[in-house]
C-alpha positions as CSV (number, residue, x, y, z in Angstrom):
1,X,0.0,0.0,0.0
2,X,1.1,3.5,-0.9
3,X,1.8,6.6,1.3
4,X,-2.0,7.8,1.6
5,X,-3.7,4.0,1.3
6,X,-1.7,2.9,4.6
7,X,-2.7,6.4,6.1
8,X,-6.6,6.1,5.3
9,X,-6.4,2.5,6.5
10,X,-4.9,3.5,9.9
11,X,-7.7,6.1,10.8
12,X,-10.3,3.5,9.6
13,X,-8.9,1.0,11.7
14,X,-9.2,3.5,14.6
15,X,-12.4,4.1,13.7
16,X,-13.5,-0.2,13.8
17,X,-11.6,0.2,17.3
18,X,-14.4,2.8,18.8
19,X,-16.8,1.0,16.5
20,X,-16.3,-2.2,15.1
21,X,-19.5,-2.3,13.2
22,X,-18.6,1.4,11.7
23,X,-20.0,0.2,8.0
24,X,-18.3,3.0,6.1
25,X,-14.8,2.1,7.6
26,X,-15.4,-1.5,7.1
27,X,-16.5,-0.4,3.5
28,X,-13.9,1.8,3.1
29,X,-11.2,-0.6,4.3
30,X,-12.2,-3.0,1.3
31,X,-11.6,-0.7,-1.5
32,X,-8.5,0.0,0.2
33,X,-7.6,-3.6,-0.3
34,X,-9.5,-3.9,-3.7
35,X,-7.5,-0.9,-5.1
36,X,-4.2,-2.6,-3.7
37,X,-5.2,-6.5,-5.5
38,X,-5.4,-8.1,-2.2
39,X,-8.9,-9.7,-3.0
40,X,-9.0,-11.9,0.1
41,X,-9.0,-9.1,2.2
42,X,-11.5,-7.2,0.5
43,X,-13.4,-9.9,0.3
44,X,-13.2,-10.3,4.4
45,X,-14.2,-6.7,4.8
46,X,-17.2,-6.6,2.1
47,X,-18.5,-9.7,3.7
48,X,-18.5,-8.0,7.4
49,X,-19.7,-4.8,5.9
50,X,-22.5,-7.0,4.6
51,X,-22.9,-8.3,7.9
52,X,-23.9,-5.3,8.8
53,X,-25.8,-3.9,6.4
54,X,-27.2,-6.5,4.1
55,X,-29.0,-4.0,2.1
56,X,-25.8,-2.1,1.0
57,X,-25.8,-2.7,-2.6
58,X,-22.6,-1.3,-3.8
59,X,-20.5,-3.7,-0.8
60,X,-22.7,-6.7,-2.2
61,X,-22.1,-6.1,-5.5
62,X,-18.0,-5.5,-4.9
63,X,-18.3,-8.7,-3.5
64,X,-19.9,-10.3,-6.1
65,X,-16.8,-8.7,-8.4
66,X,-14.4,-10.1,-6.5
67,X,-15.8,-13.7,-6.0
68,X,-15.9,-13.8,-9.8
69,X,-12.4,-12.8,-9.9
70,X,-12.1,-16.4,-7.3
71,X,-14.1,-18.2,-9.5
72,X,-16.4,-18.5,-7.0
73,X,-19.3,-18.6,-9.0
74,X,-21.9,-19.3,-6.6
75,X,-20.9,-16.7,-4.0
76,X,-20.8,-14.0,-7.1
77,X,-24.5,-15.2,-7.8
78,X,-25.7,-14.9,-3.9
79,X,-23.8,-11.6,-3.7
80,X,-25.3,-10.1,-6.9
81,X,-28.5,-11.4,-6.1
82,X,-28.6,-9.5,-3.3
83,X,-27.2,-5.9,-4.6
84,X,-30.0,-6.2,-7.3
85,X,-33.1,-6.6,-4.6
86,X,-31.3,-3.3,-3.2
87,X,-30.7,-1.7,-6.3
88,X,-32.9,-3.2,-9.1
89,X,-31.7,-0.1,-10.9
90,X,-28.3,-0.8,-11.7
91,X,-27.9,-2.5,-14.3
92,X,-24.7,-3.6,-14.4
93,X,-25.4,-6.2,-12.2
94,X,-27.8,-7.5,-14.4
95,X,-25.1,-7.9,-16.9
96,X,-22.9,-9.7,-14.0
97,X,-25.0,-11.9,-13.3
98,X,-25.4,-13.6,-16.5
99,X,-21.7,-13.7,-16.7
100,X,-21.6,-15.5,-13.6
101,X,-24.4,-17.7,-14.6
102,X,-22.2,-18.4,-17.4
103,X,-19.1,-19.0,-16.3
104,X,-21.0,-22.0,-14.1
105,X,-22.2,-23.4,-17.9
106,X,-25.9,-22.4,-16.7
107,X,-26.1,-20.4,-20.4
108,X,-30.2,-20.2,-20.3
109,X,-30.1,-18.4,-16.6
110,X,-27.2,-16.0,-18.4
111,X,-29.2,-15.2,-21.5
112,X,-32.2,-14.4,-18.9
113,X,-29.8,-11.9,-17.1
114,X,-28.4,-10.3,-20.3
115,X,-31.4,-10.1,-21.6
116,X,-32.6,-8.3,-18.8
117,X,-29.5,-6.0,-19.2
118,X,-30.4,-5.4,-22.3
119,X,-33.8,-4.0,-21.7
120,X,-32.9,-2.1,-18.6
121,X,-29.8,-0.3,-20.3
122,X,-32.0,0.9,-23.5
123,X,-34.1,2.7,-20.8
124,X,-30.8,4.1,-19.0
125,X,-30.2,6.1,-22.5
């Protein structure tokens, strides 16, 4: 980690000492270690910012990034699954989805998500 990153991470980790369920600094923390490639860890941070707040779309759907980047197909699924009952919105998990269904050979679940990607970005535009 660089000059600022190891910085940021030491207030947040002050911050989890007066509050260990502080959600932003848990959240915080695992871009940190997303931004640095140390997946594992962001993973262990997303996963107990979840904890927390299991509506928090963005932390579910980081997670879901980074299972896929595990190859752990079915946690990306659960994860994304998740983000998208928070933020039906956002398409792009949509889009993730169907690569995850994919990537686990499941290609009729997949062409559901993309085509629901499909739809939902045309009205994005």
């Amino acid at each position: 980690m660089k000059g600022l990153d190891k910085e940021a991470l030491s207030e947040y980790n002050k911050a989890l000492e007066i509050d260990p369920g502080h959600e932003n600094a848990l959240y915080n923390i695992a871009q940190l270690y997303d931004k640095t490639g140390n997946v594992d860890e962001a993973i262990r941070y997303y996963n107990r910012t979840v904890e927390i707040n299991v509506s928090n779309a963005d932390a579910q759907y980081r997670l879901g990034k980074d299972y896929m980047k595990k190859k752990q197909y079915d946690d990306a699924i659960d994860a994304f699954h998740t983000a998208v009952m928070s933020d039906p919105n956002n398409v792009e998990i949509y889009n993730d989805l169907g690569t995850a269904y994919k990537a686990k050979g499941m290609e009729k679940d997949a062409e559901g998500y993309f085509s629901i990607y499909k739809k939902k970005s045309k009205k994005v535009k």
